[in-house]
N, C-alpha and C positions, 0 to 999 in steps of 0.2 A: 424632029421633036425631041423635046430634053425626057430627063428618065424622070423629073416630077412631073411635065405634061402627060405621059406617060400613067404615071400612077393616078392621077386624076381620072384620066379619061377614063381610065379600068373600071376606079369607083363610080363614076358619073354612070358605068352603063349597067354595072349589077343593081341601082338604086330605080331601073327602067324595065321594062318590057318591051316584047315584039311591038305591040299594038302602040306603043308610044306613054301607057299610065306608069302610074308607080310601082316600084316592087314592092317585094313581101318585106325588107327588109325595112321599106319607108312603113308602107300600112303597120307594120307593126310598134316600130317604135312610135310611128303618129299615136296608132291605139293606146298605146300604154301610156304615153304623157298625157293622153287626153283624161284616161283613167282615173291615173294619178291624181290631176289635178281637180277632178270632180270629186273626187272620193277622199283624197287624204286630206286639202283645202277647210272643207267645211267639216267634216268629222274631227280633224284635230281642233279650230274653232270653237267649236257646240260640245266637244268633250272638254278640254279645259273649261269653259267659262261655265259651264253643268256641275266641273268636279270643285271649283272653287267657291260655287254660291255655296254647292252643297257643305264642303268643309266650315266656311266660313259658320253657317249657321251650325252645325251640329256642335261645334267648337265652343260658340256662345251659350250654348244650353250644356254641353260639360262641364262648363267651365260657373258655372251657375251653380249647377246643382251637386259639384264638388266642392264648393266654396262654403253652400251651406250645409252640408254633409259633415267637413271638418271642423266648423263652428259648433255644431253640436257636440261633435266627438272629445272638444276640447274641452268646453262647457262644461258637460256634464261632472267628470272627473275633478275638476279643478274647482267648480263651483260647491261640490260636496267637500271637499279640504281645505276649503275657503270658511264654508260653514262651521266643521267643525274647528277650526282654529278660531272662530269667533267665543263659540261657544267655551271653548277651552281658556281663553283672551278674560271671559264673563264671568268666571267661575270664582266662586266665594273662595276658594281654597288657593288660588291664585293669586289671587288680592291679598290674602294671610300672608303667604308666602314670601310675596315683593315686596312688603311692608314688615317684615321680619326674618332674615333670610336665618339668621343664626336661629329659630326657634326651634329645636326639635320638633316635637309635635306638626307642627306647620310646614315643615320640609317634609316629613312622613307622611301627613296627610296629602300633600301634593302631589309629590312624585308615586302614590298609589295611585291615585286618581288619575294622574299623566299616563302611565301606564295604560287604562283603558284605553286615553284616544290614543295613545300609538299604536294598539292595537287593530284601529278601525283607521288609520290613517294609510293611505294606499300605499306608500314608502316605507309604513312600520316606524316612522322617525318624528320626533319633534323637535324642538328648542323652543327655550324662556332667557330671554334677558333680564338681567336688573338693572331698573337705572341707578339704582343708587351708588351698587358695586362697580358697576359695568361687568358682572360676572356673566358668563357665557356658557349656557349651560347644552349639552345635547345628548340625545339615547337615540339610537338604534337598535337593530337585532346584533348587532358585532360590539355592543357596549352598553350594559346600563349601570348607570353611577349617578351619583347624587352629590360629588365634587364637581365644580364649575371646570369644562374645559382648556377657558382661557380667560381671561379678562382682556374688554374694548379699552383702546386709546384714541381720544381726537386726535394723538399724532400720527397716527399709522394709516395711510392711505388706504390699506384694504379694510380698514374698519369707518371708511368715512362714510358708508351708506345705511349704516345706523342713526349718524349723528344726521346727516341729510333730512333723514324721516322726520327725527325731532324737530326739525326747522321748519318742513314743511308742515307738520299737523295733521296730518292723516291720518283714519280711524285705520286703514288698510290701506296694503300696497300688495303687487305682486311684478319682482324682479327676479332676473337670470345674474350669478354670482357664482365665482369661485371661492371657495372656503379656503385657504390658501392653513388653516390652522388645521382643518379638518383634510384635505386634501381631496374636496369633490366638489362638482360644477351643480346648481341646482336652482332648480325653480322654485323660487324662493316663497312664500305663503307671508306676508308680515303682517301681523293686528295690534295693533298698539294696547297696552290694558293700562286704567286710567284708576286714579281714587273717582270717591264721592265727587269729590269737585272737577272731574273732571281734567286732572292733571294729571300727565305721562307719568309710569312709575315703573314702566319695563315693556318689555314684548312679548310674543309667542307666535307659535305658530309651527307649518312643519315645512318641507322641502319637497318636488319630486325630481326623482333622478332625472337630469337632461339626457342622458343616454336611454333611457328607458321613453319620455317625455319624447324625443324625437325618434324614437324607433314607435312609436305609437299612430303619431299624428304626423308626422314629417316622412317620413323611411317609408312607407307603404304609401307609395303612387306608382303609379302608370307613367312609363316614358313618358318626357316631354313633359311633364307636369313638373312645377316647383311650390309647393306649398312654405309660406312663411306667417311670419307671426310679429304684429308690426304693434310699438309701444304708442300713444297721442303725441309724438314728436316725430315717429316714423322710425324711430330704431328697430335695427332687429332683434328680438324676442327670442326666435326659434327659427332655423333653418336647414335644411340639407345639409350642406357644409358649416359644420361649427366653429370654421374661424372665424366665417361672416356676424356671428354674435355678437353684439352691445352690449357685453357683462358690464351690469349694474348702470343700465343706462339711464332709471326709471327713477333711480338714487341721486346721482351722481352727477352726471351729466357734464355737458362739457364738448368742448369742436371736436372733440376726435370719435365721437360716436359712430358707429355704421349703423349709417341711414340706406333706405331705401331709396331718399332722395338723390343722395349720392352716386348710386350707381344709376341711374337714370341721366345719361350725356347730355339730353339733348332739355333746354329748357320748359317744350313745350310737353314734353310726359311728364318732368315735376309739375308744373300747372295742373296738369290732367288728374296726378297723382294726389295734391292736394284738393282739389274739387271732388274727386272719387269718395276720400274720406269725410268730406262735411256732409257730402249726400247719405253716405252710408250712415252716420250716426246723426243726422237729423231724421231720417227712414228706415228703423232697424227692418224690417220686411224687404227693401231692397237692398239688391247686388249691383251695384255700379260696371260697367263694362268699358274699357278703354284699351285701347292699343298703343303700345310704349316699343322704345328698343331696350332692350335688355340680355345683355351677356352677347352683344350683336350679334343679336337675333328680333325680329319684329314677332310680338309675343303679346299673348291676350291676357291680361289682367282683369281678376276679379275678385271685389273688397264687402266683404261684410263686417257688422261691427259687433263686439261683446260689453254691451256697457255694464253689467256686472264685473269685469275685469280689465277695463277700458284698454282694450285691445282689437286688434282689427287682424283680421284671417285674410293673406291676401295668396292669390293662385295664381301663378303665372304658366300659360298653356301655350308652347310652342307649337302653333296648327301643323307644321312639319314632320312632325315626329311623332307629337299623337295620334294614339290610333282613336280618333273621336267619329270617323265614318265607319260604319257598320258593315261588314262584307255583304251581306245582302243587298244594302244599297249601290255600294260598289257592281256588285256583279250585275245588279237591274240594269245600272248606267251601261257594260259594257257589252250584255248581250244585248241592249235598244242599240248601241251604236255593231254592234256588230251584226246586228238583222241589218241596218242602212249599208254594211260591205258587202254582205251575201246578196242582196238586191242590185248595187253596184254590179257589181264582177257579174254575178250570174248576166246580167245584158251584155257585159262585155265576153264573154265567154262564149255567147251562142253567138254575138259578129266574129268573133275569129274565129271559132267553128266553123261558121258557113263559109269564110272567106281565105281558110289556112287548114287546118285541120283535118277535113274533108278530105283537102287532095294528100295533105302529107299520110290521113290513113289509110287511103286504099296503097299508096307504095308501101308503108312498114308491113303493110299484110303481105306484099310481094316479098319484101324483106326478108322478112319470118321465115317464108317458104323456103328463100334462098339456105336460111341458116341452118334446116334442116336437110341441108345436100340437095337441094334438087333444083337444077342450073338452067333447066329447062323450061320454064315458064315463061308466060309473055306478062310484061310489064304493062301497066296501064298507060295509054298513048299520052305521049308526052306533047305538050304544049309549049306556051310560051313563058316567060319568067320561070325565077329560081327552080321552083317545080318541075317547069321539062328540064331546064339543065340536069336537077338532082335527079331524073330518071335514067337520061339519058349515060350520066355517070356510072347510074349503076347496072347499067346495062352492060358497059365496057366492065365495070369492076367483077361480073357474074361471068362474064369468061375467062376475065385472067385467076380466077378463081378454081373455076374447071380444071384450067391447065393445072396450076400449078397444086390441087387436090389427090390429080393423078399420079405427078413427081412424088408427090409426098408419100401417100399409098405405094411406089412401089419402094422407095428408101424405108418404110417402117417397116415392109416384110423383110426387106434385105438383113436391116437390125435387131428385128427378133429374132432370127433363127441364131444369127450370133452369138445374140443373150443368152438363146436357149441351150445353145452348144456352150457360152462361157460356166453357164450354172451346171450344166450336167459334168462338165470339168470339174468344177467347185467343190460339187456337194461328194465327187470321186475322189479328190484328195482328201479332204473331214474323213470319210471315210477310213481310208489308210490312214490317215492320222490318228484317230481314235483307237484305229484297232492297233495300229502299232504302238498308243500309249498304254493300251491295255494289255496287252504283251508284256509292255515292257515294264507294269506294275507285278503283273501273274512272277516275271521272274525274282524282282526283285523281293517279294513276299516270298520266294520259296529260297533267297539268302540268308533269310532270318531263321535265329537260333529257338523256335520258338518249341519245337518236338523236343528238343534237347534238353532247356530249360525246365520246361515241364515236367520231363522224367527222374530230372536228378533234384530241382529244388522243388515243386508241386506248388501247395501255394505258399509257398516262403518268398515268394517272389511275384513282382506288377510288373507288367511293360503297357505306359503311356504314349503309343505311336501315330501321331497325329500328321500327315504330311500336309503341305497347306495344296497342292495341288494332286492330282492323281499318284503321282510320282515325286520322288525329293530327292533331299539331301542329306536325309537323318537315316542313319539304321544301328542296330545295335550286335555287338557279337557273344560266343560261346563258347568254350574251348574245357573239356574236363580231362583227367586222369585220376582215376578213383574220386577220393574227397578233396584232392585239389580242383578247382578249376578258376578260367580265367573269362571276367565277364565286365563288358565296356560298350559304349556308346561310342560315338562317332557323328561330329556336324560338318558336310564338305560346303564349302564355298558353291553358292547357285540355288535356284529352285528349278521344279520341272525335271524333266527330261534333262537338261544339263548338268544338277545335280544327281541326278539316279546317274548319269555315267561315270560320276565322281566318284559314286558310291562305290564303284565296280575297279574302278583304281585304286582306293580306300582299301577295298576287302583284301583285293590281291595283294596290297604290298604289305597287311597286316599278316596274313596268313603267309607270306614267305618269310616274316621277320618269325614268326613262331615256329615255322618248321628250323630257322637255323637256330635261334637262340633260346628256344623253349619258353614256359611262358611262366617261370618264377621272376621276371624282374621286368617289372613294366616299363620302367625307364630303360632298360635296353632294348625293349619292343617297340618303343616308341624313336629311337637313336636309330634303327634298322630301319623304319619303316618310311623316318624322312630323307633318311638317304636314298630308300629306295625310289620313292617317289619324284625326286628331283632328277635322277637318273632318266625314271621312263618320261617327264613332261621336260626337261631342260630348261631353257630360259624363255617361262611363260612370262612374267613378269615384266619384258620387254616388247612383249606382245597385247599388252594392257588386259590380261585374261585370268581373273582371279580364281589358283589353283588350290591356297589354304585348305587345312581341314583342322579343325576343334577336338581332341581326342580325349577322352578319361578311362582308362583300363585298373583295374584292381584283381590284383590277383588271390586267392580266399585256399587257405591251408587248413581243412576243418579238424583234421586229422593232431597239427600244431597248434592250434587255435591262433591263427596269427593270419592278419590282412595287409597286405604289401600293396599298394598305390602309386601311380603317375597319373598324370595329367598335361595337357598341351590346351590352357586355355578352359579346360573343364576342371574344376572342383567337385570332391567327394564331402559329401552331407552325410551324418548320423545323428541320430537323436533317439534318448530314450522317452521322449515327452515329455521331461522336463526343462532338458536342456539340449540345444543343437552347434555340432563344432563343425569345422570345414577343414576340411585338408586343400589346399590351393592348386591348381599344377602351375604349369611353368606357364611362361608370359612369352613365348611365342609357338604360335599353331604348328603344326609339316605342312612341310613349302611354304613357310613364310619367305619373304623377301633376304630377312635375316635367320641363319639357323640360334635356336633355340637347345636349352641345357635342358636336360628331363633329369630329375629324383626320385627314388623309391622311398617313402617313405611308409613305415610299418608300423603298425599297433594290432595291438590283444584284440580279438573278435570279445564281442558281447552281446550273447543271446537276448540281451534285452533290448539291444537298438536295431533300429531300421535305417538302412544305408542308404543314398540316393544317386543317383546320375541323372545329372538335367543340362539341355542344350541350351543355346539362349534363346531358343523360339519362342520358350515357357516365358524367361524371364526378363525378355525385354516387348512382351506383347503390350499393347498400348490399349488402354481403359478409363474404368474409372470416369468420374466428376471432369476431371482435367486432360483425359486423354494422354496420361505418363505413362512409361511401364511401367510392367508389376515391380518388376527389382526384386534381388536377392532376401532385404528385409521381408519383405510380405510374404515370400516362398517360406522364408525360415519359420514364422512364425504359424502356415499353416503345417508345418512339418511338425510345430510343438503342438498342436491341435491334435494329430491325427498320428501321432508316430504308434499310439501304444494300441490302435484298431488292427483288426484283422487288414493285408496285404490287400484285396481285395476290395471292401470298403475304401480304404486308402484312395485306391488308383479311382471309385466312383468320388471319391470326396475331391479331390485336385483336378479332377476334369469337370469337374461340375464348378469349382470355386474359378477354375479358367474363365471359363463361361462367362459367369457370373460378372469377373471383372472387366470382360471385353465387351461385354453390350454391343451396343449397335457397330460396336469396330469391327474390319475387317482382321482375319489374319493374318499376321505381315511376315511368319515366317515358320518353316516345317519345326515341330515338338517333337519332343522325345523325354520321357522320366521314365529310368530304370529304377527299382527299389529289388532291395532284397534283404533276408533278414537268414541268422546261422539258426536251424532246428534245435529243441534244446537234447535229440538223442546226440546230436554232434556235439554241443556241449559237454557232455557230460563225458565225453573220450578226451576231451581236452585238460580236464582235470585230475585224469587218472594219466 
């Protein structure tokens, strides 16, 4: 037999039982197609054709009673500006007026009068024509004058819907125009004013803004709606989109109008569209209802008419978009059809229960037990189909479970006591380590010159000692003989424990350079001290082990009144708080890669300034907005801030403006700022 005979055959018998019926695998998917096809069959069905009557008609009654909703809305406004431009049109003083335009009297009595109705005119605006001039007169709020704007030409295209009017006879009109003189789009008001006899002698009337006009009546709809405003030839009046407008369609006229008709493809919704309208204005009371494509889309149109402004309101209602069903009825529709699933299922639910369910839950109960450790239960007797197999399975799989439970349990003891040996190991080295770093702080704290300092300078003097770890790389030194003495800082290459050893190669080789060469010439303390150094480490450098050290020592002659300086990398600050100077040292550390030149350089002590020693720890901490360091500039300037305070104050003002600038940064490297300043009793030996 081939290996697809094979694979058939396999399927062919999990699809059976002992007893020769079908398996759980057939029953089940029988069940569920059967399901299916009863339940989702007619509920999809009876839901669609439920939720389409329903739209359909809710649609028709929106679409109804938004149609004459915005009829009114139009109406009303436009029919009152209509009035008063009649009125205005009727007016004895108007009549004076267009029949005399040069009269003083007659122009004053007018344009007083005009005034009122602009005031009561919803745009605050009017215009009067003359025919005689063709003067073109118009006021708003941004202009009132009683000089004609512009004067009409029948040659000029955008004045031909004046001369139109003239031709057709009309007591009133009402057209959509752009003033191309005035520079605004408007709904235009036109009434013709006649003499006695009944002959045209000018116009009047006023305007509303189309951007106001269409944020009124057009702008405020609900999705899926398009309200327009349709002229008795079908142009557009007023629409959503304002390119779609027929400016001066009602004037003017002519094939390139946008109609309504025109966007309607299909010839049988112009028909419709035309039949809508003769119903609607031979029946102002109804709303004509028809279905058209438009903007391809099949869309519900609804037309009422304004025969005060022989206009026609038309709606066009996308049923797709609108929200024209109400979510209560929605929801009724869906819990009715979702009572007919819960009905469904719940019968099919208690056949697989009784038929599936049953047996698979007395084994998950076995189950359970099993996964609570305990391997020794008897499993419910297994039968024939899936069921006895899946028993029988797990009958084999609850003792290779045992077994291998057992394995396990004695491998976790084996490995815990390991852990527990590796962490009592662990937490015994932390220990030594801790305590050896603590040691190794106690000594370095008892290198410093701090007793010393105190006794001979008091508070003439700050030390800002900030290591960034327990232990560092910064420390500072002391050295006196009467009113001489000799005081410096020191940055070695490293943090940590690797720096604090540094420290201790630092001290030594300073303190032999002072016992040979005494400590008047800092620049020869520093000439000693790198010799010395490279002596005791040789060629670290080739060892890639950065040994450098940053040194600044000044030696202070209180007695001379005179302060002697070097530097290796460190610069000396004074300021009397006015102004701050910097003496440089030299431009290569001890042990550099290259040896480096040291100078003394000497100036007069001034009891008025405050001297400084700073590492770059201080002045290359990173802060601030941008995360720069601080830099030399910002140090100097808080040295002009604070040079003329007490020593003390001082050292709380720079550690605090540290702070300040490091915010949420870490610190990237051990601080150090010595300050000292000469007493003025010592001063004053200096002058004698």
């Amino acid at each position: 037999m081939s290996l697809i005979d094979l694979s058939m055959a396999s399927d062919s018998s999990k699809d059976t039982v002992a007893g020769g019926g079908p398996g759980l695998r057939a029953r089940s998917v029988l069940a569920l197609a059967l399901a299916g096809l009863i339940v989702l069959l007619p509920a999809g069905i009876l839901g669609w054709y439920a939720l389409e009557t329903v739209r359909q008609y809710f649609g028709q009654g929106f679409a109804e009673n938004f149609t004459r909703l915005h009829r009114e809305r139009i109406l009303a406004p436009v029919t009152r500006d209509l009035a008063l431009s009649m009125r205005l049109a009727d007016s004895r003083l108007t009549y004076r007026f267009l029949l005399d335009e040069d009269a003083p009297q007659a122009r004053t009595d007018f344009f007083e009068e005009a005034e009122g109705y602009r005031q009561d005119f919803r745009s605050r605006s009017y215009f009067i024509i003359s025919l005689a001039s063709k003067h073109y007169y118009f006021n708003d709020d941004g202009s009132l004058q009683q000089t004609p704007r512009y004067r009409l030409s029948p040659d000029r295209p955008e004045d031909a819907w004046f001369f139109a009017l003239l031709e057709q006879g009309v007591s009133h009109n009402i057209n959509v125009n752009h003033d191309l003189q005035l520079g605004t789009t408007r709904v235009w008001l036109n009434v013709m004013v006649t003499d006695q006899a009944g002959e045209p002698i000018g116009m009047a009337g006023t305007g509303l803004e189309l951007g106001e006009f269409l944020a009124d009546f057009i702008q405020d709809r609900p999705p899926g709606v398009t309200p327009m405003i349709l002229d008795g030839n079908g142009a557009l009046q007023a629409h959503p989109d304002p390119a779609l407008i027929s400016f001066a369609s009602t004037t003017v006229g002519g094939d390139g109008m946008l109609t309504l008709f025109s966007r309607l493809p299909q010839a049988v919704d112009q028909e419709r569209l035309e039949q809508a309208m003769g119903q609607a204005q031979a029946n102002l009371d109804q709303v004509p209802l028809f279905t058209a494509r438009l903007d391809g889309r099949d869309q519900l149109l609804a037309l009422a008419y304004l025969p005060e402004l022989d206009w026609y309101v038309v709606v066009a209602v996308d049923l797709a978009a609108a929200g024209v069903i109400q979510r209560t009825w929605l929801w009724s529709g869906l819990l009715a059809i979702g009572g007919i699933l819960v009905l469904l299922l719940t019968g099919f639910a208690l056949a697989v229960d009784r038929t599936v369910l049953r047996p698979l839950r007395r084994l998950q109960q076995s189950a359970t037990v099993m996964s609570q450790g305990r391997y020794d239960i008897r499993l419910p007797p297994s039968g024939g189909g899936e069921i006895g197999d899946l028993t029988r399975a797990f009958e084999r799989m609850a003792e290779q479970v045992r077994q291998h439970t057992r394995e396990l349990e004695y491998r976790v003891q084996d490995r815990t006591a390991e852990l527990r040996r590796a962490n009592e190991e662990m937490a015994q080295a932390q220990r030594q380590i801790k305590d050896s770093i603590d040691y190794a702080s106690l000594i370095q704290r008892a290198i410093l010159p701090d007793h010393r300092m105190a006794a001979l300078l008091g508070a003439h003097h700050f030390v800002l000692w900030r290591p960034r770890d327990v232990v560092g790389g910064d420390f500072y030194l002391f050295h006196n003989e009467g009113d001489r003495y000799l005081i410096g800082i020191v940055d070695c290459a490293g943090h940590g424990v690797a720096g604090a050893l540094m420290t201790m190669l630092a001290r030594a080789a300073l303190d032999q350079a002072i016992s040979s060469q005494g400590m008047a010439s800092p620049a020869a303390l520093l000439t000693q001290a790198d010799h010395s150094i490279r002596d005791m480490l040789g060629d670290s450098e080739a060892r890639g082990v950065a040994t450098h050290m940053d040194v600044g020592l000044a030696f202070v002659d209180r007695h001379q009144g005179v302060l002697r300086y070097a530097g290796a990398r460190i610069g000396l600050y004074h300021s009397d708080g006015h102004t701050v100077e910097v003496i440089k040292g030299g431009r290569r550390a001890l042990g550099d890669r290259r040896r480096g030149r040291y100078d003394d350089v000497e100036l007069a002590l001034n009891p008025a300034s405050t001297y400084y020693l700073v590492t770059d720890g201080y002045l290359d901490q990173s802060g601030g907005d941008m995360g720069f360091g601080l830099g030399s500039s910002l140090f100097m300037k808080l040295l002009i801030d604070h040079a003329r305070l007490p020593l003390s104050e001082q050292a709380q003002a720079l550690n605090q403006a540290l702070d300040d600038y490091r915010g949420h940064h870490e610190q990237r490297d051990d601080v150090t700022v010595l300050a000292f300043r000469v007493d003025q009793d010592a001063s004053t030996r200096f002058h004698h």
